[in-house]
Backbone atoms as SQL, in Angstrom:
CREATE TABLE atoms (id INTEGER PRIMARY KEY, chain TEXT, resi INTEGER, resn TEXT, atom TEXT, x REAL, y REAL, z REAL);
INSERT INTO atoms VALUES
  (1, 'A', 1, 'UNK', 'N', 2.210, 3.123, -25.825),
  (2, 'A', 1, 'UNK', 'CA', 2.769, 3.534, -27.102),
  (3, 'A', 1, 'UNK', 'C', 4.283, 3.653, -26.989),
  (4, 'A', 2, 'UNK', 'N', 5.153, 3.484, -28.317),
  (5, 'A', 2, 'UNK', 'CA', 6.413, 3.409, -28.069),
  (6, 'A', 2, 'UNK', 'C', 7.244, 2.460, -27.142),
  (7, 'A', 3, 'UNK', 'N', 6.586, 1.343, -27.083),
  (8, 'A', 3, 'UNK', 'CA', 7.197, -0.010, -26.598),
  (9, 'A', 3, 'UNK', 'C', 6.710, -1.564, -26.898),
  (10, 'A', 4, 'UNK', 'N', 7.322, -2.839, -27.032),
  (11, 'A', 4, 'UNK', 'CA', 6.455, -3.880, -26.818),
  (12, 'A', 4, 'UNK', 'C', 5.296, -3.665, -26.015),
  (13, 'A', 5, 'UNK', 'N', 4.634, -4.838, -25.928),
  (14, 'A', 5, 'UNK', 'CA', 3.437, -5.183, -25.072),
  (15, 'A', 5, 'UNK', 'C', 3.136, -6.420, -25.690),
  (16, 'A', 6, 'UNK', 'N', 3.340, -6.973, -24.411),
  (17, 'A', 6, 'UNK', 'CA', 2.944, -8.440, -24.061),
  (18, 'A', 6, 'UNK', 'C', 1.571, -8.758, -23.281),
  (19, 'A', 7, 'UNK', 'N', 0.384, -9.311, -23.828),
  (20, 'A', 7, 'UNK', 'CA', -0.225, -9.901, -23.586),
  (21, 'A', 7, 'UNK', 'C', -0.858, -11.106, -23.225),
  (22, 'A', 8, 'UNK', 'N', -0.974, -11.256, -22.216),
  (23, 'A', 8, 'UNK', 'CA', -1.747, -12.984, -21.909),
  (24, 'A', 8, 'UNK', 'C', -2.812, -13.195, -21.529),
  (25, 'A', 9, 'UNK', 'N', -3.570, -13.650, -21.902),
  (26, 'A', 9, 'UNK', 'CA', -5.009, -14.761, -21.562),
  (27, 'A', 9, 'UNK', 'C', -4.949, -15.938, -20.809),
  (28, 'A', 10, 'UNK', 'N', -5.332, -15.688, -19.655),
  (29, 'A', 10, 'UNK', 'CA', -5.348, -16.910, -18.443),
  (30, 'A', 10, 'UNK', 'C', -6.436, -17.105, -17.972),
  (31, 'A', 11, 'UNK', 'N', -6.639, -17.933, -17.033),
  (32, 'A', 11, 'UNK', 'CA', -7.982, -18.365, -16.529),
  (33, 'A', 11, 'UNK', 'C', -7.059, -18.912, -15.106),
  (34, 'A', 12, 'UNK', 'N', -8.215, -19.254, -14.490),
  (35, 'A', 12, 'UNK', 'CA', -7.574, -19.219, -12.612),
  (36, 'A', 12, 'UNK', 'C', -7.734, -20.714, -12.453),
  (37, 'A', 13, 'UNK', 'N', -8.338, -21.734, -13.128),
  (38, 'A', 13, 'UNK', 'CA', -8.616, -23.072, -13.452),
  (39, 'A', 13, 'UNK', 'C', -7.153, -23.393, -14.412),
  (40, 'A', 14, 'UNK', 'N', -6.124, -22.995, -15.032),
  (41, 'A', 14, 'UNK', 'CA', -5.100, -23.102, -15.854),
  (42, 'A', 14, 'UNK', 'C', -4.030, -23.357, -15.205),
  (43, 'A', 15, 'UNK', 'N', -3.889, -24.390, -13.974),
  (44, 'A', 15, 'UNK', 'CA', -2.406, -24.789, -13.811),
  (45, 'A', 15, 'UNK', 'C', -0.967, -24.009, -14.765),
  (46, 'A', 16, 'UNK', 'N', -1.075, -24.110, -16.027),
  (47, 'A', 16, 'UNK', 'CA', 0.209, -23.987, -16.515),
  (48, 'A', 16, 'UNK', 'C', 0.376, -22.492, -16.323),
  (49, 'A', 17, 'UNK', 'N', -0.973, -21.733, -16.598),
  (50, 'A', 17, 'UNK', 'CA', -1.119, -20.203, -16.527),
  (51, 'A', 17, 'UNK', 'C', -0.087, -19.518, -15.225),
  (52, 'A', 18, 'UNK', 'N', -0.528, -20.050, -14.011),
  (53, 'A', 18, 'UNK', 'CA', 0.336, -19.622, -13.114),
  (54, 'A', 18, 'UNK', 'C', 1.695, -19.783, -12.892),
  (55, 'A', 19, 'UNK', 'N', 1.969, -20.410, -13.888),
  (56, 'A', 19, 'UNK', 'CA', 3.830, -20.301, -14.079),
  (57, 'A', 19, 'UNK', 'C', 4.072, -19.570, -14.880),
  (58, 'A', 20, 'UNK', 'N', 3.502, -19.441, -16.021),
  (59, 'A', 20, 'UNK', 'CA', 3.640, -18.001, -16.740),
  (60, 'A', 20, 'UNK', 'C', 3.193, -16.768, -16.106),
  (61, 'A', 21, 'UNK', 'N', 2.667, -16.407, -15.105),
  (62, 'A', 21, 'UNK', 'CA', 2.275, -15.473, -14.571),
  (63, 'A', 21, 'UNK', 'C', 3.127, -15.221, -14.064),
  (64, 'A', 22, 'UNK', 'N', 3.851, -16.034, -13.278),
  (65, 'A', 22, 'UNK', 'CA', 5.463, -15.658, -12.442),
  (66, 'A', 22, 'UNK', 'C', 6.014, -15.697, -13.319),
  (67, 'A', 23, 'UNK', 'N', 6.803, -16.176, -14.010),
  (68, 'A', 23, 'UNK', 'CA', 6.969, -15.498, -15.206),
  (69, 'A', 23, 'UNK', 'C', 7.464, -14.542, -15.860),
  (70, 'A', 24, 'UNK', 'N', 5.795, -14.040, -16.031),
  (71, 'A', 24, 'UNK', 'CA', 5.355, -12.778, -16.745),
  (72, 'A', 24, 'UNK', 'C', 6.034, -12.001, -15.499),
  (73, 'A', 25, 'UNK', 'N', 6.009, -11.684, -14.043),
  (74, 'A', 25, 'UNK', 'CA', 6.273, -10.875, -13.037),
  (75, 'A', 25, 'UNK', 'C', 7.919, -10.954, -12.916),
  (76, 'A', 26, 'UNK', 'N', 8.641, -12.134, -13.607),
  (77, 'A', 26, 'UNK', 'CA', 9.886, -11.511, -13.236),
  (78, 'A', 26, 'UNK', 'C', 10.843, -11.020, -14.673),
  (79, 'A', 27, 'UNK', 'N', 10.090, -10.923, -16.008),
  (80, 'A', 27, 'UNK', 'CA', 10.093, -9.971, -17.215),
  (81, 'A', 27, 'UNK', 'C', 9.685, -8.597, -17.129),
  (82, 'A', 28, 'UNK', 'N', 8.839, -8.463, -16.072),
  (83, 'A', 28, 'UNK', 'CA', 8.328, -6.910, -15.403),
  (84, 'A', 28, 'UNK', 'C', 9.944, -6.267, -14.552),
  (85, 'A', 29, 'UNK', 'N', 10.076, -7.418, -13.918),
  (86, 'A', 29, 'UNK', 'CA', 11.151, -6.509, -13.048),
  (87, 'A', 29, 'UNK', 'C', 12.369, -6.989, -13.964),
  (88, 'A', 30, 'UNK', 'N', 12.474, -7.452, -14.907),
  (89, 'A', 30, 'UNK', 'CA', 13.725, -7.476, -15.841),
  (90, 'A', 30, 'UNK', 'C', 13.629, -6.078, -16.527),
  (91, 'A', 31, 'UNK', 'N', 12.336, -6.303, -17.285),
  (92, 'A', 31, 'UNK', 'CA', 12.641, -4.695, -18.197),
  (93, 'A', 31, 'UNK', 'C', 11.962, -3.636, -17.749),
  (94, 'A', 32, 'UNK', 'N', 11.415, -3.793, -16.925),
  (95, 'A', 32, 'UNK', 'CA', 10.900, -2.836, -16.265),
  (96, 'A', 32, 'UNK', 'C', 10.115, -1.714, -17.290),
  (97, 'A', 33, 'UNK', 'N', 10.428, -0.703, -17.515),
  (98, 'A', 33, 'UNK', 'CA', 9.676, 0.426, -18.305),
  (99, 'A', 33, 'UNK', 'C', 9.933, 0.047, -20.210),
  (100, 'A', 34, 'UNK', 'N', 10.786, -0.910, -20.267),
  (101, 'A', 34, 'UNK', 'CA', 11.189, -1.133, -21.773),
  (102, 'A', 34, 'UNK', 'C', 10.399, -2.091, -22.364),
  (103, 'A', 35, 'UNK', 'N', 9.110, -2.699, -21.275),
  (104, 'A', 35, 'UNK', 'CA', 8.074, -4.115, -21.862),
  (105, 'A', 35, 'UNK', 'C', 6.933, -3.521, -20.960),
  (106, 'A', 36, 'UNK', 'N', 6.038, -3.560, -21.424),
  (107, 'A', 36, 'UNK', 'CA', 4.112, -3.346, -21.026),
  (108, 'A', 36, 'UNK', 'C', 3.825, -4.679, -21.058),
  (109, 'A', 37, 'UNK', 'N', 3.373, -5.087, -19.557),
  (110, 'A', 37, 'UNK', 'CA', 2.809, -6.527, -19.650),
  (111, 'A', 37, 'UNK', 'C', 1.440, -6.511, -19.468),
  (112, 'A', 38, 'UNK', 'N', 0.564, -6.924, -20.081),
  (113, 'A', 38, 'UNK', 'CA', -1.054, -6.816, -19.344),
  (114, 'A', 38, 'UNK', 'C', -1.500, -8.594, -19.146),
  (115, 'A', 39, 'UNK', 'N', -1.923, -8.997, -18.189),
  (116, 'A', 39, 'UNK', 'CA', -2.150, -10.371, -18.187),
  (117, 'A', 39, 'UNK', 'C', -3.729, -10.065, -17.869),
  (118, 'A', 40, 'UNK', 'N', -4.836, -10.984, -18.450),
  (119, 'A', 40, 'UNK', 'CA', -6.171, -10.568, -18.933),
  (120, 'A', 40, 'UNK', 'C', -6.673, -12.037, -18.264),
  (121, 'A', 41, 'UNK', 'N', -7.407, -12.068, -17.530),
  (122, 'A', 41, 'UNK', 'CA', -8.251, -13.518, -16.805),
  (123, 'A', 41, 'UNK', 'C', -9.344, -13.541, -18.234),
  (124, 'A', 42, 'UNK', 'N', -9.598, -14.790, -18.324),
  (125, 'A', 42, 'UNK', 'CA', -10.995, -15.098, -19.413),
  (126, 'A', 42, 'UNK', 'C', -11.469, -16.282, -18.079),
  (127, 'A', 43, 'UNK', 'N', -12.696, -17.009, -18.431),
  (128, 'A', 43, 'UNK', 'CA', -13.633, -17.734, -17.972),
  (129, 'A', 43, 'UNK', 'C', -13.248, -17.799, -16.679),
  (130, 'A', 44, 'UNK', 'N', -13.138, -16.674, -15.658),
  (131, 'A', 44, 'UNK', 'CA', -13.007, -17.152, -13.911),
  (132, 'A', 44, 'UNK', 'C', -13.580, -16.107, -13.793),
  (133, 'A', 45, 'UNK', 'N', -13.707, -15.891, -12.379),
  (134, 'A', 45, 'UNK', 'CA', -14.697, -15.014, -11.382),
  (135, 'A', 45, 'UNK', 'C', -13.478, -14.106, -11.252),
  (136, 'A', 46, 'UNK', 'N', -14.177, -12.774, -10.472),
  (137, 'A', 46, 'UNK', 'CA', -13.059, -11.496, -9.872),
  (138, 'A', 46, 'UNK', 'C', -12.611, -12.346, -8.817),
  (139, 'A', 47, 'UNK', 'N', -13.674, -12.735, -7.825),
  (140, 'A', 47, 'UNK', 'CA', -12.489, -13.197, -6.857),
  (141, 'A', 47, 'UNK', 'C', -11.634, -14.184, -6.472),
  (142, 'A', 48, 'UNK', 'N', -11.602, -14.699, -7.750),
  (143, 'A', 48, 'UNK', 'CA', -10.758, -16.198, -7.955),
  (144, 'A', 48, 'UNK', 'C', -9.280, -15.301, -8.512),
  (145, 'A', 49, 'UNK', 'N', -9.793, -14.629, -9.406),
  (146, 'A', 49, 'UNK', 'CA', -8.433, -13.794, -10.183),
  (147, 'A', 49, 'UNK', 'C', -7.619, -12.812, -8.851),
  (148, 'A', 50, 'UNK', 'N', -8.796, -11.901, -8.601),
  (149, 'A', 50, 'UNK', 'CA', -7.995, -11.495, -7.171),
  (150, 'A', 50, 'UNK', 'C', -7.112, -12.818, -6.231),
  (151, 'A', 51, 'UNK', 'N', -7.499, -13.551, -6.143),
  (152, 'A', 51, 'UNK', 'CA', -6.833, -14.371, -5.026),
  (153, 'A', 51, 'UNK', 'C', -5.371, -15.164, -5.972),
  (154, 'A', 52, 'UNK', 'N', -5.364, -15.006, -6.950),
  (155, 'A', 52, 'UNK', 'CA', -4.238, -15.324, -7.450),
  (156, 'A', 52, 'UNK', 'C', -3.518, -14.511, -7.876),
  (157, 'A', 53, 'UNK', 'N', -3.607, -13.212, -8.424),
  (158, 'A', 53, 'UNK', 'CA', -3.337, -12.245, -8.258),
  (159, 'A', 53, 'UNK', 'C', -2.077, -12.418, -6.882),
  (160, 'A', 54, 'UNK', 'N', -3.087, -11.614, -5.974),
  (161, 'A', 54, 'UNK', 'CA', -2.497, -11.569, -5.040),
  (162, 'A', 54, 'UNK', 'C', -1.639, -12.494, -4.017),
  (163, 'A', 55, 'UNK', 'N', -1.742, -14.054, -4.666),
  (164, 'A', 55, 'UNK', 'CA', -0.879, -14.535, -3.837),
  (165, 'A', 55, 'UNK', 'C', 0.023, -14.971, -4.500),
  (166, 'A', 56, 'UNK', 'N', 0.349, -15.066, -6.051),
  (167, 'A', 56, 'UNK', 'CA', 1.258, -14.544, -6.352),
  (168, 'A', 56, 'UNK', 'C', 2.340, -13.210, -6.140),
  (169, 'A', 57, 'UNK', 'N', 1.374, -12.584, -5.904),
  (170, 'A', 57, 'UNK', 'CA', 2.044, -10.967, -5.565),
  (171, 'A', 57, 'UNK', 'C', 2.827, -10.457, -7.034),
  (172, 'A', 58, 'UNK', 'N', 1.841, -10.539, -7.991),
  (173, 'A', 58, 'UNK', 'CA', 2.884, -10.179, -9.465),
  (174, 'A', 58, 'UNK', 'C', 2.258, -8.375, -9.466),
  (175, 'A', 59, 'UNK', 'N', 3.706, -7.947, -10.351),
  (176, 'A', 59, 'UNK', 'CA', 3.733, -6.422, -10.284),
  (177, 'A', 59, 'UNK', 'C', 3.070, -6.559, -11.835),
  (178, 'A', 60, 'UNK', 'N', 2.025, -6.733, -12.328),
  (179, 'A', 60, 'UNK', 'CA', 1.751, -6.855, -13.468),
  (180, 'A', 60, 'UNK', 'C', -0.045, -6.254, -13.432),
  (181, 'A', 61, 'UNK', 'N', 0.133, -5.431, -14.378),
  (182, 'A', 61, 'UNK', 'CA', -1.463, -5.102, -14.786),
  (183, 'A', 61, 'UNK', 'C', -1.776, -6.210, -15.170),
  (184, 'A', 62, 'UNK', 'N', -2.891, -6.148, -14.519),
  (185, 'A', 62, 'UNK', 'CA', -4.190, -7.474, -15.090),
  (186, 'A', 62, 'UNK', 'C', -5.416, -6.960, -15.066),
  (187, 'A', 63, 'UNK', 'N', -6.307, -7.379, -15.565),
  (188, 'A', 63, 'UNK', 'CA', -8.012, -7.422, -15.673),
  (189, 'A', 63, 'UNK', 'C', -8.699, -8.684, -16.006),
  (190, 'A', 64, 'UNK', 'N', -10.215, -8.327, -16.298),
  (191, 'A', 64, 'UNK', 'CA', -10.665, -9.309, -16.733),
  (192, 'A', 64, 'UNK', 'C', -11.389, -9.420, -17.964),
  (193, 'A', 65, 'UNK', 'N', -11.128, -10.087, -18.557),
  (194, 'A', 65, 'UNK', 'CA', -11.636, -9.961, -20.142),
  (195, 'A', 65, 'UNK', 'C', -13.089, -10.394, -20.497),
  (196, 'A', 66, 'UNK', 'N', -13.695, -9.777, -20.521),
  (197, 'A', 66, 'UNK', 'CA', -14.954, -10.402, -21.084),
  (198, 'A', 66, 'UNK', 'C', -15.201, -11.143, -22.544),
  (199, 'A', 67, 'UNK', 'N', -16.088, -11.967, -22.742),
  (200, 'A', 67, 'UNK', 'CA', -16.142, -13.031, -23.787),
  (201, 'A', 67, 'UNK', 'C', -15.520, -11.785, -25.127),
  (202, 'A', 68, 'UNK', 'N', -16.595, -10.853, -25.357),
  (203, 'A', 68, 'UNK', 'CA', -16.170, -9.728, -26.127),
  (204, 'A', 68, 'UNK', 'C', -15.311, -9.554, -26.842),
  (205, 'A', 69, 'UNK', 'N', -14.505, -8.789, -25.278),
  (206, 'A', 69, 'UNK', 'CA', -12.857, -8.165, -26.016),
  (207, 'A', 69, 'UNK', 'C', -12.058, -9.881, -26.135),
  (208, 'A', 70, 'UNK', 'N', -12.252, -10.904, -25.485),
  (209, 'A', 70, 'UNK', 'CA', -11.258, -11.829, -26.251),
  (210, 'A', 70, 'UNK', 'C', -11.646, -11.953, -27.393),
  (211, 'A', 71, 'UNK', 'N', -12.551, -12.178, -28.115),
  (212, 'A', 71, 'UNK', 'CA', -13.012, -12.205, -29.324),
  (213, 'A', 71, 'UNK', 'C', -12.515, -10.952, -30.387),
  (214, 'A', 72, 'UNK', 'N', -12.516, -10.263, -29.625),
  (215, 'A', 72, 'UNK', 'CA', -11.344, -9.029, -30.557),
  (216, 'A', 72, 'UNK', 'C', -9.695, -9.294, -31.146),
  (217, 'A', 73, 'UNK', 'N', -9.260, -10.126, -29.819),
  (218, 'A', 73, 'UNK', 'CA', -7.919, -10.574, -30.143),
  (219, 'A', 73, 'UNK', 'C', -7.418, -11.612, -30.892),
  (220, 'A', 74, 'UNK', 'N', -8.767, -12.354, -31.321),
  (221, 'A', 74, 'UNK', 'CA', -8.683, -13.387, -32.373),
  (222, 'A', 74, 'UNK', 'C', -8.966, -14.702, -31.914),
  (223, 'A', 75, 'UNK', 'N', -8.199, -16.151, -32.301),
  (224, 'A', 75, 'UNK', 'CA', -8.462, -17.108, -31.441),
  (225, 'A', 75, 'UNK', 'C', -7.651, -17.308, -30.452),
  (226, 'A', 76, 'UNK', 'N', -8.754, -17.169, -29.334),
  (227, 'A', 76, 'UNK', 'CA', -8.228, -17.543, -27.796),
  (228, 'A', 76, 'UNK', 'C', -8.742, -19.378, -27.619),
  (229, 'A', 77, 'UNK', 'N', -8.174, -20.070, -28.472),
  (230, 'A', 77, 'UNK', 'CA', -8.828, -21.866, -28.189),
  (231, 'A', 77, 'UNK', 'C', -7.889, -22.395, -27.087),
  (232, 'A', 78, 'UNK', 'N', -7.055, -21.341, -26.144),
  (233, 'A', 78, 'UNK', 'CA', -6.274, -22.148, -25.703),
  (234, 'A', 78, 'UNK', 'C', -5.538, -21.384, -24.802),
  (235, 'A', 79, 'UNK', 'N', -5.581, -21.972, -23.432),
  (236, 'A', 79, 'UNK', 'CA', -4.895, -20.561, -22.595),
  (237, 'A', 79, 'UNK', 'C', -3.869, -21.238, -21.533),
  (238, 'A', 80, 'UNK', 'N', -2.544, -21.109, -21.151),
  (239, 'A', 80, 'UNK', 'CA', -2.083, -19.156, -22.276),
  (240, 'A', 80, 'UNK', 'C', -2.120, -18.986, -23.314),
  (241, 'A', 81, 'UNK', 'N', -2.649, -17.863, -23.835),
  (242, 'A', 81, 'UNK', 'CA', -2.238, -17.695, -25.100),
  (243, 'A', 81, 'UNK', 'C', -1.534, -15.925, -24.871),
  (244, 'A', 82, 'UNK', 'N', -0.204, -16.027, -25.405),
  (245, 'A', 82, 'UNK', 'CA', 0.487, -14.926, -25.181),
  (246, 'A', 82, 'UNK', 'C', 0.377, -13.929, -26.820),
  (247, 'A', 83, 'UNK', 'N', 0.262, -12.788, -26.529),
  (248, 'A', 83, 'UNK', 'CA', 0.087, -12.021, -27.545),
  (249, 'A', 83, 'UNK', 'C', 1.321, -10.883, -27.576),
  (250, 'A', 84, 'UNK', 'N', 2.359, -10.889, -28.729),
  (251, 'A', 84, 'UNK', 'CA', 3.269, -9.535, -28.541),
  (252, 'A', 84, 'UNK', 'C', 3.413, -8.870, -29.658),
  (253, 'A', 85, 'UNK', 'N', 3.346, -7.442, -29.485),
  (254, 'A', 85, 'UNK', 'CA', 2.856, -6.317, -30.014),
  (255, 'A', 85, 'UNK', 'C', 4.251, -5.610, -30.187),
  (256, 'A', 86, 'UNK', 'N', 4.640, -5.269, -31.521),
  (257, 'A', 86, 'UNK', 'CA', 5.706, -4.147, -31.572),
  (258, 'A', 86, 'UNK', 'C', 5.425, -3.268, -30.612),
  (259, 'A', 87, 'UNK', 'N', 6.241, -2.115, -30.820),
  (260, 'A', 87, 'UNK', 'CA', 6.021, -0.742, -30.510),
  (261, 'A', 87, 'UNK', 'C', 5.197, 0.436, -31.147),
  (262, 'A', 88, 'UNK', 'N', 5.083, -0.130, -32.344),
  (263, 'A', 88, 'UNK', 'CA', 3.710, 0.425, -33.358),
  (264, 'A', 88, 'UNK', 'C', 2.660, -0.233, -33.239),
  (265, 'A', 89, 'UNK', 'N', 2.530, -0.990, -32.700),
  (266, 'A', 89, 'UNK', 'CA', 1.446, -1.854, -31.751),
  (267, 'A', 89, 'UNK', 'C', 0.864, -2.840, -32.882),
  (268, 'A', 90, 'UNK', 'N', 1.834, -3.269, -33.920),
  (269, 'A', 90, 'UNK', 'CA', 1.512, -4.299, -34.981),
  (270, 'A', 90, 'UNK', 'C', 2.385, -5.860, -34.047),
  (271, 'A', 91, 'UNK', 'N', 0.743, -7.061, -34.294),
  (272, 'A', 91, 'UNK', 'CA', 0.938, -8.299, -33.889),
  (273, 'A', 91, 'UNK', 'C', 2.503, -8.626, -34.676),
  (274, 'A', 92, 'UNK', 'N', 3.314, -9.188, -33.726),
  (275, 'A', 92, 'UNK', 'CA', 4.356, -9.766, -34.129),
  (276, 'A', 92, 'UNK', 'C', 4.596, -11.599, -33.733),
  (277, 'A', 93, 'UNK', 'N', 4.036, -11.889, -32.612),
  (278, 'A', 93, 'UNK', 'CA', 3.818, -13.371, -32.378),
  (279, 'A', 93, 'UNK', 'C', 2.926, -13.592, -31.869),
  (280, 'A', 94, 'UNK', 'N', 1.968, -14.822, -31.759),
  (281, 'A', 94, 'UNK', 'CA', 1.283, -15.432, -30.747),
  (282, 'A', 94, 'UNK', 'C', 1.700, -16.586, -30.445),
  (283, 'A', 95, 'UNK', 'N', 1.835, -17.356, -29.610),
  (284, 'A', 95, 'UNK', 'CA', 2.153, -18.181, -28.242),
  (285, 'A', 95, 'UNK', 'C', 0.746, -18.517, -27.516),
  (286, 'A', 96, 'UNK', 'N', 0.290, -19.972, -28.728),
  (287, 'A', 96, 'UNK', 'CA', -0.811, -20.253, -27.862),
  (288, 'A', 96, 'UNK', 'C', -0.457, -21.866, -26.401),
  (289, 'A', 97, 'UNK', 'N', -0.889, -21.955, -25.601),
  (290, 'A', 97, 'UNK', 'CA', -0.373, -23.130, -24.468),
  (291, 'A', 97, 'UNK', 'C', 0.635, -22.485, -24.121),
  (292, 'A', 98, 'UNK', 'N', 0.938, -24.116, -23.238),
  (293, 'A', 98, 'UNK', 'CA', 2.292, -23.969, -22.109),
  (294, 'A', 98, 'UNK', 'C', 3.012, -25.052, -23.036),
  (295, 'A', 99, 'UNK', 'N', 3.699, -24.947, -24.176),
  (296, 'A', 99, 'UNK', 'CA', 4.816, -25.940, -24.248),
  (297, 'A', 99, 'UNK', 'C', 5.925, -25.787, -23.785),
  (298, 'A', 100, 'UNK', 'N', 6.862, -26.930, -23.430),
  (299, 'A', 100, 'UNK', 'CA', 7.897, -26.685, -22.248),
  (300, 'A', 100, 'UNK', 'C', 9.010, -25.407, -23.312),
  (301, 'A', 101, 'UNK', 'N', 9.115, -25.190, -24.200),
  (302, 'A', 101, 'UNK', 'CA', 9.913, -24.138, -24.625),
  (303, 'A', 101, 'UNK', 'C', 9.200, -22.582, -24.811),
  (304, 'A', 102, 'UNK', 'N', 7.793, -22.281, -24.082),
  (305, 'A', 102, 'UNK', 'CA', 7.179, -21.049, -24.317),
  (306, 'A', 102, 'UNK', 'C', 8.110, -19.765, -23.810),
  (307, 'A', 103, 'UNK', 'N', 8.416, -20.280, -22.733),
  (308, 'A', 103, 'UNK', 'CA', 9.733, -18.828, -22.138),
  (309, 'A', 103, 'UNK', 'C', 10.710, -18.663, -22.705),
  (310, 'A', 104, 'UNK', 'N', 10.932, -19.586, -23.463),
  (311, 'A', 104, 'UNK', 'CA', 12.440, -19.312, -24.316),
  (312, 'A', 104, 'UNK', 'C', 11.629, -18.321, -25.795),
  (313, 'A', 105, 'UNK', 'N', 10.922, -19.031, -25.976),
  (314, 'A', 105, 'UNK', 'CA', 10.303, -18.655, -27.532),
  (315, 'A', 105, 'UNK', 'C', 9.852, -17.048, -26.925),
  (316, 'A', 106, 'UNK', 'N', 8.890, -16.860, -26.578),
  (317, 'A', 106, 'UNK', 'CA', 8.559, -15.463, -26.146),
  (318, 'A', 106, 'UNK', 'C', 10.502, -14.986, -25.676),
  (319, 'A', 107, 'UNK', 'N', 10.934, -15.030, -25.241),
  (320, 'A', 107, 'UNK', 'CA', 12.145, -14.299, -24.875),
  (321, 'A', 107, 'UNK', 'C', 12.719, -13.990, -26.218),
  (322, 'A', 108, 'UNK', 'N', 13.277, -14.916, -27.050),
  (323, 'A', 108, 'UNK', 'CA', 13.436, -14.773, -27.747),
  (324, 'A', 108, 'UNK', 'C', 13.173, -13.530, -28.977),
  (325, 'A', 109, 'UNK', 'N', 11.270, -13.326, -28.857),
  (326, 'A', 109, 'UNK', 'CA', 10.754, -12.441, -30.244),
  (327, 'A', 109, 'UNK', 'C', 10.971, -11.147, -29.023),
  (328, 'A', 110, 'UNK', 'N', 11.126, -11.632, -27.987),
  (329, 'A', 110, 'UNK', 'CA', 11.648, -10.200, -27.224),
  (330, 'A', 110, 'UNK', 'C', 12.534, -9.480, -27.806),
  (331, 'A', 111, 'UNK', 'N', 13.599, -10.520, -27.593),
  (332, 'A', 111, 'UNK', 'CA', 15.232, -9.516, -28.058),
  (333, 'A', 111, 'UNK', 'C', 15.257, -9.162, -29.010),
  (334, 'A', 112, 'UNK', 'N', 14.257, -9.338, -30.228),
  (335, 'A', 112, 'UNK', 'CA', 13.914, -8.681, -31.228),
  (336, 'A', 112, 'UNK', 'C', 13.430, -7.010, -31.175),
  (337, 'A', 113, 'UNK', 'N', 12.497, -6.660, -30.603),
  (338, 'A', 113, 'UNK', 'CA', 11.916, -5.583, -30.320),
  (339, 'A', 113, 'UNK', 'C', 12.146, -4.984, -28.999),
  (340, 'A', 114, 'UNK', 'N', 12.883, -5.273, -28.189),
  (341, 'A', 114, 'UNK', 'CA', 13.671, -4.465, -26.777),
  (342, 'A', 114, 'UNK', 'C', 14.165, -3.313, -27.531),
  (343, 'A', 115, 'UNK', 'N', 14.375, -2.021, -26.545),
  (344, 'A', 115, 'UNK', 'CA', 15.425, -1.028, -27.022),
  (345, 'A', 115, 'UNK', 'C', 16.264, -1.342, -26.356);
């Protein structure tokens, strides 16, 4: 509460995913306490996600999403799909794929809602 939050939907089969995951880990150590990142595995195993996880070594909450809760977040047809959340926790963009301008575009609706 009282900040962005950035969300992503990855899978451990998603080549492009793991560049946004690094990424996502060096927007953690950019804003550190001023951005909530949660990165959410869909269709892989725990220990596929653990092993990327960890050899990435990203400082980023992650879990794993069950069919369920992605279905809560709307359409997931396509992963990454990045999700960012004001600070009143109202959807402000989604960012579905890896097109070569996704880090700029997400940066971008950043500097919008940073304090």
């Amino acid at each position: 509460a009282g900040k962005p939050v950035l969300v992503e939907f990855w899978a451990t089969w998603c080549p492009p995913c793991r560049g946004t995951l690094v990424w996502l880990g060096e927007l953690e150590r950019r804003y550190g306490d001023r951005l909530e990142i949660v990165a959410l595995a869909v269709e892989s195993d725990l220990d596929g996600v653990q092993k990327v996880v960890d050899g990435l070594g990203l400082p980023l909450h992650w879990g794993m999403a069950s069919p369920e809760l992605a279905v809560r977040f709307g359409d997931l047809s396509a992963v990454p799909t990045l999700l960012l959340f004001d600070a009143d926790g109202r959807t402000r963009e989604i960012f579905y794929g890896a097109p070569p301008d996704l880090h700029a575009r997400v940066e971008r609706a950043l500097a919008n809602l940073l304090p």
